[in-house]
C-alpha positions as YAML, in Angstrom:
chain: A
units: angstrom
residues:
- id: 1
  name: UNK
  ca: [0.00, 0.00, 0.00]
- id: 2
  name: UNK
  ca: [1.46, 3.19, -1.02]
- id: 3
  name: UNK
  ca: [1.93, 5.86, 1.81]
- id: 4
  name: UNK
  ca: [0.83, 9.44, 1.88]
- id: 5
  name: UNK
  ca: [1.21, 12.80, 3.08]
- id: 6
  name: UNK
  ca: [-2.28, 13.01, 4.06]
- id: 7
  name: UNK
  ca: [-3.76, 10.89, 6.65]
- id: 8
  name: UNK
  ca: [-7.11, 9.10, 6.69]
- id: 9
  name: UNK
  ca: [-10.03, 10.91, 8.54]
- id: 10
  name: UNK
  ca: [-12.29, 9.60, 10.54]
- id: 11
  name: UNK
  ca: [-15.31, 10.31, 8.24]
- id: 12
  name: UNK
  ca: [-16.85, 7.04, 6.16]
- id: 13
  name: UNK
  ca: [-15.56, 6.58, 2.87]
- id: 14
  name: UNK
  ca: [-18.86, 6.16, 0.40]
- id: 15
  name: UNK
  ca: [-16.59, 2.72, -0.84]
- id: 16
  name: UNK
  ca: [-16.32, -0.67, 0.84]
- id: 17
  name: UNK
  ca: [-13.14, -1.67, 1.78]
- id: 18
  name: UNK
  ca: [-12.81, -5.08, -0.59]
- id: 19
  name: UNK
  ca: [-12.26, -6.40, -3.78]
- id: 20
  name: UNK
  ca: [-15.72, -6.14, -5.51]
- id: 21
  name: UNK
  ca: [-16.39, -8.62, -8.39]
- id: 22
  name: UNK
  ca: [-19.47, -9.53, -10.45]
- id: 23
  name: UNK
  ca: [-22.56, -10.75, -9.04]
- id: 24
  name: UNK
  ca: [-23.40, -14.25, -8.69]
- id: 25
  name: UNK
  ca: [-26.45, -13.90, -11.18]
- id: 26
  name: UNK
  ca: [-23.83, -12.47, -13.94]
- id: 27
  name: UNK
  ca: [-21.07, -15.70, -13.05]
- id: 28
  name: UNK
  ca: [-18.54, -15.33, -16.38]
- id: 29
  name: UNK
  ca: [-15.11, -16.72, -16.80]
- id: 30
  name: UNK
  ca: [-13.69, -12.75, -17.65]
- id: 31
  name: UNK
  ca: [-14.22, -11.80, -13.55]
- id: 32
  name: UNK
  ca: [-13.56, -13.93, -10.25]
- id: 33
  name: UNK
  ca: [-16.10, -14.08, -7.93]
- id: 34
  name: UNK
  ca: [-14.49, -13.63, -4.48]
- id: 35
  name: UNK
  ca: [-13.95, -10.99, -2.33]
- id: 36
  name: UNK
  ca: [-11.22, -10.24, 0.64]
- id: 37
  name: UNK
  ca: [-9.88, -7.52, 2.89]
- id: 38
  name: UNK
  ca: [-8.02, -4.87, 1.39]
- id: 39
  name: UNK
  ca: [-5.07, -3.47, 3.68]
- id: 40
  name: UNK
  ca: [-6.49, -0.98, 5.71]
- id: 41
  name: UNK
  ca: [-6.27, 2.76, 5.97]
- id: 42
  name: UNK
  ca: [-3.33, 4.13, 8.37]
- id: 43
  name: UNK
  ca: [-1.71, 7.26, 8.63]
- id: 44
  name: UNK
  ca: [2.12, 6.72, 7.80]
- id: 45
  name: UNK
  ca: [4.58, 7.65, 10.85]
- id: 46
  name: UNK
  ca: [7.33, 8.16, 8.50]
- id: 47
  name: UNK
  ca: [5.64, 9.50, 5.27]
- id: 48
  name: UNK
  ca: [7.84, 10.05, 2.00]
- id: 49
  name: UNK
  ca: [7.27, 11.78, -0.89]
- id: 50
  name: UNK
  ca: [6.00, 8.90, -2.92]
- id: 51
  name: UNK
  ca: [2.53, 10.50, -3.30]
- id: 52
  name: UNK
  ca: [2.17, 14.44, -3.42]
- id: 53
  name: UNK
  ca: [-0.28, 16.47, -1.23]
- id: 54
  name: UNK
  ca: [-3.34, 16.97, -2.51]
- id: 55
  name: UNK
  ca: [-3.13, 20.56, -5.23]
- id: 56
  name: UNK
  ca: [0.51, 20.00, -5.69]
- id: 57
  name: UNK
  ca: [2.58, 20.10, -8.99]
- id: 58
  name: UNK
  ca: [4.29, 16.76, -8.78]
- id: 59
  name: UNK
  ca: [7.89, 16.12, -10.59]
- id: 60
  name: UNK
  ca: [10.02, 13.31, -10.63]
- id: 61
  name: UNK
  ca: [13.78, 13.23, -11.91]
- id: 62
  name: UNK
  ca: [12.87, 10.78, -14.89]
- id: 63
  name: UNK
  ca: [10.81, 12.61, -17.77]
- id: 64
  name: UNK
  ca: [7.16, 12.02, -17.71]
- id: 65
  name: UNK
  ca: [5.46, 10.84, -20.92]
- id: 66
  name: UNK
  ca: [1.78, 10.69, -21.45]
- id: 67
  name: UNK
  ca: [-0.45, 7.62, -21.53]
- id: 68
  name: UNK
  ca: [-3.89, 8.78, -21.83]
- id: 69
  name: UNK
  ca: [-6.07, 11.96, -21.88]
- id: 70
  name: UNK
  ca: [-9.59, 11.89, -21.08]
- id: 71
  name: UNK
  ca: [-12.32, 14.83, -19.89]
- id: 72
  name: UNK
  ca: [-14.77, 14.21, -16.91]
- id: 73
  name: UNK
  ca: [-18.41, 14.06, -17.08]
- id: 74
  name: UNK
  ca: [-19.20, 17.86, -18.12]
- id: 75
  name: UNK
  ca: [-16.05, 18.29, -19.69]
- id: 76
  name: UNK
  ca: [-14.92, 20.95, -17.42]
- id: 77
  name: UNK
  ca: [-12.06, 19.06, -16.31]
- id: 78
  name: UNK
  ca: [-9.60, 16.43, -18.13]
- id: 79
  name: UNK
  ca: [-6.88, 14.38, -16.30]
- id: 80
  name: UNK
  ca: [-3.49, 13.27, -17.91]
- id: 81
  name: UNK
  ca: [-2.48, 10.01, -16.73]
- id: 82
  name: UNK
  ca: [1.28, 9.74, -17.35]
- id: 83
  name: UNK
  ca: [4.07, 7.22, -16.74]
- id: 84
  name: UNK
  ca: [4.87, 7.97, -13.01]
- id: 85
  name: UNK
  ca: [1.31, 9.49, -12.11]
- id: 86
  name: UNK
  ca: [-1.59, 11.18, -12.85]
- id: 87
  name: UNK
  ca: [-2.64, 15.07, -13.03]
- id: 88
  name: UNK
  ca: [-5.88, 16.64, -12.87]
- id: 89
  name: UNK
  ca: [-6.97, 19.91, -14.66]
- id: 90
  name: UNK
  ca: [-9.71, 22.76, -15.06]
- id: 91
  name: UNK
  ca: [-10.36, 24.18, -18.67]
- id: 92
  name: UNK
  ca: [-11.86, 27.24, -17.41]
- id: 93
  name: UNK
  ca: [-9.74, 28.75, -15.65]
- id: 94
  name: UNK
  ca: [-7.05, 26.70, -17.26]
- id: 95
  name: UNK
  ca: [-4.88, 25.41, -14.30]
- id: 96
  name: UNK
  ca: [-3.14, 22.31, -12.67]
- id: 97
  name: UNK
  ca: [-5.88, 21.26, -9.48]
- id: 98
  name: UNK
  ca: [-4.01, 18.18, -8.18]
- id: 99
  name: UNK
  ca: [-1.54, 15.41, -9.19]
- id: 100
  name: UNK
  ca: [-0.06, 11.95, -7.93]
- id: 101
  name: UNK
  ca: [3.19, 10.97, -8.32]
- id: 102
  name: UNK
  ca: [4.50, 7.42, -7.74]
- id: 103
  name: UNK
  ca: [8.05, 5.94, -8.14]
- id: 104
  name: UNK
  ca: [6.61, 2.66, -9.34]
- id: 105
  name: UNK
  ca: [4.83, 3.07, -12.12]
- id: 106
  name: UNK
  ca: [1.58, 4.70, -14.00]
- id: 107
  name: UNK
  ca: [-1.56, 4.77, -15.74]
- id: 108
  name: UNK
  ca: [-3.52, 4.08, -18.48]
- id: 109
  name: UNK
  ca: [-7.03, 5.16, -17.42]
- id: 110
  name: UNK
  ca: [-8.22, 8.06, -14.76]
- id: 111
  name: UNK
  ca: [-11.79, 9.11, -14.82]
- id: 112
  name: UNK
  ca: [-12.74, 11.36, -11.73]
- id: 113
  name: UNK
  ca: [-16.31, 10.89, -10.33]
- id: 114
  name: UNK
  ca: [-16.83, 15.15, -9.78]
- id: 115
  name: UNK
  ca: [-19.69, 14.81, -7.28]
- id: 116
  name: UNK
  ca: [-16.77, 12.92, -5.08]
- id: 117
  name: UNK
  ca: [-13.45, 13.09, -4.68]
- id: 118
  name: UNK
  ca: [-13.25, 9.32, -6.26]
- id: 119
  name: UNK
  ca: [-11.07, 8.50, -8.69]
- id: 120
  name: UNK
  ca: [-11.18, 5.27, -11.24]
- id: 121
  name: UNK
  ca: [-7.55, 4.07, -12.58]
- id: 122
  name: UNK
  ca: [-6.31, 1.29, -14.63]
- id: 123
  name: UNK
  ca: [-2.68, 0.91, -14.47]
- id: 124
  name: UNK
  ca: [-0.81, 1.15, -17.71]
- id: 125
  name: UNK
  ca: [2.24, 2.97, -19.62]
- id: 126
  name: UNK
  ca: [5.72, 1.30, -19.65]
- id: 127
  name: UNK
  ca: [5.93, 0.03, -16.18]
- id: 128
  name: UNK
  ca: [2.39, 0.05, -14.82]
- id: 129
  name: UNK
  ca: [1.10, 0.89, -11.37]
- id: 130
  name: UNK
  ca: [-1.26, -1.89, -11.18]
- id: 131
  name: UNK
  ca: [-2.01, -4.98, -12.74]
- id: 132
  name: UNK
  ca: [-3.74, -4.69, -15.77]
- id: 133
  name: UNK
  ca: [-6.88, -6.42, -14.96]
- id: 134
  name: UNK
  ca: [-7.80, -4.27, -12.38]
- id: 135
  name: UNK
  ca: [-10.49, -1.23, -11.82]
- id: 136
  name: UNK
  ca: [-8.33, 0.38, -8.64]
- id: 137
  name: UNK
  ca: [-10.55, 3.26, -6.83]
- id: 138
  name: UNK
  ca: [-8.50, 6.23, -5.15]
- id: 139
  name: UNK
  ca: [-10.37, 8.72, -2.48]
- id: 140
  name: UNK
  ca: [-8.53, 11.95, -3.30]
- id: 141
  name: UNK
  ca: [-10.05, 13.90, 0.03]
- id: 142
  name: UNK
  ca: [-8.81, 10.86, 2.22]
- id: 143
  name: UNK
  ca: [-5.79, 9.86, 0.12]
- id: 144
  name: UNK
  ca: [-5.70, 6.20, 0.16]
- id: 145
  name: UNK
  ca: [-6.84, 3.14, -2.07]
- id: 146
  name: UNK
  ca: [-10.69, 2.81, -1.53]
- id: 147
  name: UNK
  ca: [-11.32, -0.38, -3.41]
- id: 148
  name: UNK
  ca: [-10.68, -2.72, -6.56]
- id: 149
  name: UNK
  ca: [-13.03, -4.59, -9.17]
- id: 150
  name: UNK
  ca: [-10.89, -7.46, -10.23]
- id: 151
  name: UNK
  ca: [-11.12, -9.07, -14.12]
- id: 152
  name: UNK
  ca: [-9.69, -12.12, -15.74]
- id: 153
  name: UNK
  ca: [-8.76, -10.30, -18.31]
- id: 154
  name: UNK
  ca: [-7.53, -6.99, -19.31]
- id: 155
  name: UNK
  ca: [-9.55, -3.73, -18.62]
- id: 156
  name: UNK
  ca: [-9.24, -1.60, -22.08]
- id: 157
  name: UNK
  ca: [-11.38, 1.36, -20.73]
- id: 158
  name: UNK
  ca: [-13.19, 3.08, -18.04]
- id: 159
  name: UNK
  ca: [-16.48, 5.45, -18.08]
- id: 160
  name: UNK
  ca: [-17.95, 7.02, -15.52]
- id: 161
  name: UNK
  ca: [-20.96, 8.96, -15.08]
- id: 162
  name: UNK
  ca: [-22.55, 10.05, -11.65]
- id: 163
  name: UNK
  ca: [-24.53, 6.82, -11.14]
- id: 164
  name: UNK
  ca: [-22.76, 4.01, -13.19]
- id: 165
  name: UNK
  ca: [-19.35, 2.86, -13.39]
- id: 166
  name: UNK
  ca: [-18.55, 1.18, -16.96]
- id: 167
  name: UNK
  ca: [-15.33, -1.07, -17.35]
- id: 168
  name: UNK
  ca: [-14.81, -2.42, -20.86]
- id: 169
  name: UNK
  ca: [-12.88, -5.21, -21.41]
- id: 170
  name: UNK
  ca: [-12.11, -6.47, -24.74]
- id: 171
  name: UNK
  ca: [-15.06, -8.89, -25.42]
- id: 172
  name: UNK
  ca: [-17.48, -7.52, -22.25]
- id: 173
  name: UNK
  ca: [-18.46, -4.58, -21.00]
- id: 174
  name: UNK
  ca: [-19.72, -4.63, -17.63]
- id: 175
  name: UNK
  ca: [-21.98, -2.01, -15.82]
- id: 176
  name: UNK
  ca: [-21.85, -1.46, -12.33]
- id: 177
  name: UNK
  ca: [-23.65, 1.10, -9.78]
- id: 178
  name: UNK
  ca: [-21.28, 4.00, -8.81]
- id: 179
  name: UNK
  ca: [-22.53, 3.80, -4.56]
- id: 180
  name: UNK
  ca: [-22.48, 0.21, -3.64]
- id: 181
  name: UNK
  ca: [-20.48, -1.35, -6.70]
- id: 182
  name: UNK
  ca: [-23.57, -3.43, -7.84]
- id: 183
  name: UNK
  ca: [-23.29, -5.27, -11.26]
- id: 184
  name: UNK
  ca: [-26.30, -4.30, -13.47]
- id: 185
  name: UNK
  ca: [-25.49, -5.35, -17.03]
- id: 186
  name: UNK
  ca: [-23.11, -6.86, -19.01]
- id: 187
  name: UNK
  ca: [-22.81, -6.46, -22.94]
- id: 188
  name: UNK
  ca: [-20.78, -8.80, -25.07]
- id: 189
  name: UNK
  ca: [-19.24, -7.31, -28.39]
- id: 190
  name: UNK
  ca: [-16.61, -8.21, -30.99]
- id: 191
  name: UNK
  ca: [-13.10, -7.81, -30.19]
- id: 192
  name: UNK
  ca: [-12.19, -4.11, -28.81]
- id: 193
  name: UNK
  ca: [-8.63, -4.04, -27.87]
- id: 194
  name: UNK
  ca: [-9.24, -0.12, -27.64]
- id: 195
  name: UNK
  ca: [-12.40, -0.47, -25.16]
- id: 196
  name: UNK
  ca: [-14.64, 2.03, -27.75]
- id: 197
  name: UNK
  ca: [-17.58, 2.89, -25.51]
- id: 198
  name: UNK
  ca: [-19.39, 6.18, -24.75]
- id: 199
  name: UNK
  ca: [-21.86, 7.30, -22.06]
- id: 200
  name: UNK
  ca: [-24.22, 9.82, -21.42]
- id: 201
  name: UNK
  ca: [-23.87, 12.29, -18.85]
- id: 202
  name: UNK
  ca: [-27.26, 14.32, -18.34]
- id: 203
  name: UNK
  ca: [-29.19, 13.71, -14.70]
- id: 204
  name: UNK
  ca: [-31.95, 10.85, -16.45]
- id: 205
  name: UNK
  ca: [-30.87, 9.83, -18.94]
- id: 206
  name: UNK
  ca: [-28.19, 6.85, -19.34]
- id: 207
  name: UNK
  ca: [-27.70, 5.39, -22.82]
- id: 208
  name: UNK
  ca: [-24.41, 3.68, -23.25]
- id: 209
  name: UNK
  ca: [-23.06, 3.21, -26.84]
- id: 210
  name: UNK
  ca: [-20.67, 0.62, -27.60]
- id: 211
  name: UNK
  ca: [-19.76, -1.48, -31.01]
- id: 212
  name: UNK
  ca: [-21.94, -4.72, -31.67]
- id: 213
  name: UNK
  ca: [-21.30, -8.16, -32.73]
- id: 214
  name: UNK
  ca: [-20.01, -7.31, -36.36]
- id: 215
  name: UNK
  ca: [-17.72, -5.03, -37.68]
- id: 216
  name: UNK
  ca: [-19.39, -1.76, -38.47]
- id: 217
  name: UNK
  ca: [-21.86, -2.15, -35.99]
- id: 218
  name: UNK
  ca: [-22.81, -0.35, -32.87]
- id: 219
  name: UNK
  ca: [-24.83, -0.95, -29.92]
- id: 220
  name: UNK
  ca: [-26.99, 1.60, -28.28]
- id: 221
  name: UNK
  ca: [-28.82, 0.76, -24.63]
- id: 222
  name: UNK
  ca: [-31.46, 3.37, -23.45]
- id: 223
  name: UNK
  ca: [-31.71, 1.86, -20.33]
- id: 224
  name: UNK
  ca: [-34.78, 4.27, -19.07]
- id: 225
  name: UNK
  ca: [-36.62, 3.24, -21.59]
- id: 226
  name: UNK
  ca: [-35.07, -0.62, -21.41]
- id: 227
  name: UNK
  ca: [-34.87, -0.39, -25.16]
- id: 228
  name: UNK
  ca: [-32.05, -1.54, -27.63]
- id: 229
  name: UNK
  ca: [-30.46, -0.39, -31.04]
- id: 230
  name: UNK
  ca: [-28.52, -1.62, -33.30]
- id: 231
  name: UNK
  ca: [-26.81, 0.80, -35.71]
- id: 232
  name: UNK
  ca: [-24.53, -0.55, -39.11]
- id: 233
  name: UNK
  ca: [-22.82, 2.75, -38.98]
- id: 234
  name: UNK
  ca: [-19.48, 1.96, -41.58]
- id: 235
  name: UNK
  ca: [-19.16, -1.27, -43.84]
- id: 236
  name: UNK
  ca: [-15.87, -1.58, -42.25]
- id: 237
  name: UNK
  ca: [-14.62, -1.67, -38.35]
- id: 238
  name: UNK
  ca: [-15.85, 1.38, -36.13]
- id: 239
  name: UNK
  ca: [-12.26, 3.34, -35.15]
- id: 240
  name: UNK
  ca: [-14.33, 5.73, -32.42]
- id: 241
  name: UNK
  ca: [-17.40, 6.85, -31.23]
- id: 242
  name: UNK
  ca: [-19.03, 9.52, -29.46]
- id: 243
  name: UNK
  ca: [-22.74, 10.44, -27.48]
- id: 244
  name: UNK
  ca: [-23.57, 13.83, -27.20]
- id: 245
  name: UNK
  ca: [-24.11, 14.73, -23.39]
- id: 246
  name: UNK
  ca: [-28.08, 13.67, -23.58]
- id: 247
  name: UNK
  ca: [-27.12, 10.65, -25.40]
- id: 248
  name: UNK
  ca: [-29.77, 11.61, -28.75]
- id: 249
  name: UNK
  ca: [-26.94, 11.49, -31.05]
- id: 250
  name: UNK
  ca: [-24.17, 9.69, -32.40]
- id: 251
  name: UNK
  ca: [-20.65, 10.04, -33.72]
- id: 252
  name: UNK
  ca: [-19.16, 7.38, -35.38]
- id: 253
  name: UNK
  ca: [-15.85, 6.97, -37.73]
- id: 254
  name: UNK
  ca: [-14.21, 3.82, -39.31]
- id: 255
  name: UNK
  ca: [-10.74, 2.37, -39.83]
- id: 256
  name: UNK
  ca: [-11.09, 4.27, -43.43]
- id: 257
  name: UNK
  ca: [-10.87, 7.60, -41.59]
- id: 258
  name: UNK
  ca: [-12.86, 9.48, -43.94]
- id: 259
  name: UNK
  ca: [-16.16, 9.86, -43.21]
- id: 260
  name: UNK
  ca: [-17.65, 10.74, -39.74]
- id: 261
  name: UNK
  ca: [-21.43, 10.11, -39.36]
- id: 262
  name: UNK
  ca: [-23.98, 11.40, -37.16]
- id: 263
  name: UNK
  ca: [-27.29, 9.25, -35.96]
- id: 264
  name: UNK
  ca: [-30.07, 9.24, -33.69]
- id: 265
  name: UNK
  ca: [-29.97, 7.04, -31.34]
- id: 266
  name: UNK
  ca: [-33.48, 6.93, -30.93]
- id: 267
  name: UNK
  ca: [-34.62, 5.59, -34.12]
- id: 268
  name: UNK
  ca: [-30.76, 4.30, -35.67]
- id: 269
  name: UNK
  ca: [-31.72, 7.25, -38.49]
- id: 270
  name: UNK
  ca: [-28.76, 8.52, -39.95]
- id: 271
  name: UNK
  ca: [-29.42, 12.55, -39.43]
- id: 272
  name: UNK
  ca: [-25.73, 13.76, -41.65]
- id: 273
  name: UNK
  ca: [-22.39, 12.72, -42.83]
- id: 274
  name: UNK
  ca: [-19.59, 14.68, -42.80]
- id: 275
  name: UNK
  ca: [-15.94, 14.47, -44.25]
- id: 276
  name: UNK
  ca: [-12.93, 14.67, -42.93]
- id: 277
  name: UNK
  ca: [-10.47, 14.57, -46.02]
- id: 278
  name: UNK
  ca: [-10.05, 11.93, -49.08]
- id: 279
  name: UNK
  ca: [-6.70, 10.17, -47.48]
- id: 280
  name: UNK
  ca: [-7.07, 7.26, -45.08]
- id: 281
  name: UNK
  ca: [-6.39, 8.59, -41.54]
- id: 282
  name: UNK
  ca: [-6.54, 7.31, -37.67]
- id: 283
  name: UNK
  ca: [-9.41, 8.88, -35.99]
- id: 284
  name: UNK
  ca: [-8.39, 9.68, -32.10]
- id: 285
  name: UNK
  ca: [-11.27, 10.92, -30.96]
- id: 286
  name: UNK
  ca: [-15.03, 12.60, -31.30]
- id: 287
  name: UNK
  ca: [-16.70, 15.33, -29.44]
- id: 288
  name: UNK
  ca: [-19.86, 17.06, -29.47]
- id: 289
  name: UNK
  ca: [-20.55, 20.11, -28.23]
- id: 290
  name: UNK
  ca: [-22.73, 20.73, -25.60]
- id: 291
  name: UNK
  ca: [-25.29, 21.79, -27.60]
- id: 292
  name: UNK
  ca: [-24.81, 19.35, -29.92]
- id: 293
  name: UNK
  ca: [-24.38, 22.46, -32.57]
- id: 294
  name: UNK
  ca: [-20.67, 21.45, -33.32]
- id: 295
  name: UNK
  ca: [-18.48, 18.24, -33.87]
- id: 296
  name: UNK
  ca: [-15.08, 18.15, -33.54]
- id: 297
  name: UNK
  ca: [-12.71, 15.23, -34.97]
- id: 298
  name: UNK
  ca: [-8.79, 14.74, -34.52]
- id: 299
  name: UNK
  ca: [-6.70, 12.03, -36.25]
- id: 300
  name: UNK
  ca: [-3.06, 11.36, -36.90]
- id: 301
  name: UNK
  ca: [-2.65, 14.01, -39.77]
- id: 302
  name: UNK
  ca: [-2.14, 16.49, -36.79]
- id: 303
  name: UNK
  ca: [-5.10, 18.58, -37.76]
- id: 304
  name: UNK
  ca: [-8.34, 19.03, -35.75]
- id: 305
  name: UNK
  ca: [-11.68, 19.74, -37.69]
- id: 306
  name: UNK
  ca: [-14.76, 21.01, -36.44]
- id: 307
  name: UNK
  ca: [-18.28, 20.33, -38.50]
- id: 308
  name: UNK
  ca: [-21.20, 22.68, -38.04]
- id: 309
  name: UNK
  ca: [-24.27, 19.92, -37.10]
- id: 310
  name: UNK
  ca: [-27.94, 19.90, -38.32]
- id: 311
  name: UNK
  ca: [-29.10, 17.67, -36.47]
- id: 312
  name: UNK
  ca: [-30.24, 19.78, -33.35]
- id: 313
  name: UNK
  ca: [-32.99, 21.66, -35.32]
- id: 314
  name: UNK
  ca: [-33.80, 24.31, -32.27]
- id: 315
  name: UNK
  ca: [-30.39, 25.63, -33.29]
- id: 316
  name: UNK
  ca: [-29.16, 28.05, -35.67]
- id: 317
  name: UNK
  ca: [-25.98, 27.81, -36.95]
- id: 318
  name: UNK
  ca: [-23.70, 28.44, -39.88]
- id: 319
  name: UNK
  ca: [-23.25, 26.95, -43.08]
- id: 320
  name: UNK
  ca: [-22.03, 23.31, -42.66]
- id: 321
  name: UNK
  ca: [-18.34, 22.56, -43.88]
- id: 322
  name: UNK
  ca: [-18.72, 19.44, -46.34]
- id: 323
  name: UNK
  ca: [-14.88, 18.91, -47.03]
- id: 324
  name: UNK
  ca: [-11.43, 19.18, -44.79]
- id: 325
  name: UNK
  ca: [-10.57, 22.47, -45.76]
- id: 326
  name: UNK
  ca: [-13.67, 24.52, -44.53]
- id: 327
  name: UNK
  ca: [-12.74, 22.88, -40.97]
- id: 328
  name: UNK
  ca: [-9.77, 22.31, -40.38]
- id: 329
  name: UNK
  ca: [-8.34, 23.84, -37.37]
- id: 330
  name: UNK
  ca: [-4.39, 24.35, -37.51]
- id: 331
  name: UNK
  ca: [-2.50, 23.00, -34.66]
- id: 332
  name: UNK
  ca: [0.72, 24.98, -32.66]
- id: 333
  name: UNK
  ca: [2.49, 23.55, -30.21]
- id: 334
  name: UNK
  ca: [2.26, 25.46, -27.12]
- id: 335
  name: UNK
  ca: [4.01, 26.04, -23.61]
- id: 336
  name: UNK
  ca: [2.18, 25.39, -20.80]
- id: 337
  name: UNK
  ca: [1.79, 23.31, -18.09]
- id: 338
  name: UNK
  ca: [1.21, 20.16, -20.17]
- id: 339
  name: UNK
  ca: [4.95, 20.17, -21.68]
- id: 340
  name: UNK
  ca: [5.44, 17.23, -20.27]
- id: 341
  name: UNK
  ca: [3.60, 15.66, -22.58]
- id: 342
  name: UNK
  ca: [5.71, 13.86, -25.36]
- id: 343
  name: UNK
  ca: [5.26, 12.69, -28.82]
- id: 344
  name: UNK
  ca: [3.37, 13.84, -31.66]
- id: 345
  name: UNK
  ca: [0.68, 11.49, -31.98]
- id: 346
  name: UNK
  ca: [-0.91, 13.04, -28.47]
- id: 347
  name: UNK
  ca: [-0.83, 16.55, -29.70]
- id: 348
  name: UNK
  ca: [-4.37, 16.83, -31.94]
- id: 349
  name: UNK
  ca: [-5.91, 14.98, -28.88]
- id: 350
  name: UNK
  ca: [-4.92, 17.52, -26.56]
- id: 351
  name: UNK
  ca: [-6.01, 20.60, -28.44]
- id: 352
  name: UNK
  ca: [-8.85, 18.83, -28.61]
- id: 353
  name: UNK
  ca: [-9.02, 18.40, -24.91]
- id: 354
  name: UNK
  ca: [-7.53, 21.97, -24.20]
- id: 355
  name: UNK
  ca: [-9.67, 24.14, -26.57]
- id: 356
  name: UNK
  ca: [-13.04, 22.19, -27.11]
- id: 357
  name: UNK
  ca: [-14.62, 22.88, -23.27]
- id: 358
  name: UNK
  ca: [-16.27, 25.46, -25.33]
...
């Protein structure tokens, strides 16, 4: 158990203190089915600087590289999970809030639950933190390991919204209740060694999106309405995919790269189709807007493009780009706070994460 600067307080953690694993009623060979103790919470005597207070700008004397980039919830924070750590920031003000920094490793994953101070990692980057198959849960306010959800196999990605928890694995994707750690579903779906999944993040409304059991198709659960779609969105394997923040719509791209294409997801319609250039290209990532007025796409060409939607018809807006060139955003490198981050192919992702809280 790693120690801290900050002691444990006396006040009840909302998280049980053991390994939580799928219910009985969902029994499948991808999660055990045991729990135990974990090591309790103590305050260290002799504290080092393993872990950084809470707010602090954490360093270490080998270079940090990045690992993953993700937003929170409303989007109006995004945490960098790096090889040694992870950091949390605001987009508006722009500023560091908090970071960990550990001598034995980092992560792959960090989502941040914002109406707690809980955070969701999976261990990753060259030497990882944590085993692989492993959901670990970190109170930030009381600075110590809260609990664990334990896998057979490898966890590929993490979502969280204020009531669920989502852990996708590379054949299953299991959902779980964010208070008592209850398994409520589990999807199966093709291969998905890059754990493509999206959630919805309005109060009422949960639809999860997530790619089927063929290539090209995606999955969409309204679970208020207990009502399932299933969407052939590209002829050839989905690359990413997005929800807007109610969950109506959504973004999808293929391996091709070319085409992105928007859909409701309460009748599978396909509402518009945009284009992102004629060459073949990695798509890293979707985002809507919050009004769902404006989609923005980045892929390896180092350019970030932003299509004017039509599919929110209480909105006015301008004339919608149809090719590359009336959207494409050019990117600079910048200083700030996030020079740690290394390597090219992360740079379209985090303009994207940097400028898009608009």
């Amino acid at each position: 158990m790693p120690t801290s600067s900050a002691s444990c307080e006396s006040s009840p953690s909302p998280w049980p203190l053991y390994i939580v694993n799928s219910s009985p009623r969902f029994s499948d060979s991808n999660s055990s089915m045991h729990r135990q103790p974990l090591e309790p919470c103590h305050p260290d005597p002799n504290p080092n600087l393993d872990i950084q207070k809470p707010f602090s700008i954490s360093r270490s004397s080998d270079p940090q590289t990045l690992v993953h980039l993700s937003f929170f919830m409303d989007h109006r924070f995004f945490a960098a999970g790096t090889s040694h750590g992870f950091r949390v920031f605001s987009c508006d003000p722009f500023r560091e809030l908090f970071s960990r920094e550990f001598k034995d490793g980092g992560f792959a994953a960090v989502q941040m639950h914002l109406r707690s101070s809980i955070l969701a990692l999976v261990g990753g980057g060259p030497h990882s933190k944590f085993p692989l198959h492993k959901v670990i849960f970190w109170d930030e306010r009381q600075s110590y390991w809260a609990s664990e959800i334990s896998f057979r196999s490898e966890v590929r990605s993490i979502r969280l919204r204020y009531d669920r928890i989502v852990v996708v694995l590379e054949h299953k994707i299991y959902v779980y209740t964010f208070n008592h750690l209850r398994l409520v579903h589990q999807l199966e779906t093709i291969a998905n060694p890059e754990g493509l999944c999206a959630v919805s993040q309005l109060d009422g409304s949960l639809v999860l999106a997530c790619i089927g059991l063929r290539n090209g198709q995606v999955r969409v659960e309204h679970y208020a309405a207990k009502r399932t779609k299933f969407i052939m969105a590209h002829d050839s394997k989905i690359a990413c995919l997005e929800l807007s923040q109610d969950g109506l719509f959504l973004a999808t791209a293929s391996s091709k790269g070319t085409l992105v294409r928007i859909f409701s997801t309460l009748d599978a319609t396909l509402l518009q189709e945009v284009r992102r250039g004629t060459d073949q290209a990695d798509i890293y990532s979707l985002a809507f807007s919050s009004t769902a007025q404006w989609l923005a796409v980045t892929s390896d060409k180092g350019t970030v493009h932003v299509f004017n939607l039509k599919v929110n018809p209480g909105l006015e807006g301008g004339d919608e780009p149809q090719n590359a060139s009336d959207a494409d955003v050019a990117v600079t490198k910048l200083s700030s706070p996030l020079s740690f981050i290394q390597g090219k192919n992360f740079l379209p992702s985090l303009i994207y994460l940097c400028c898009w809280y608009i």
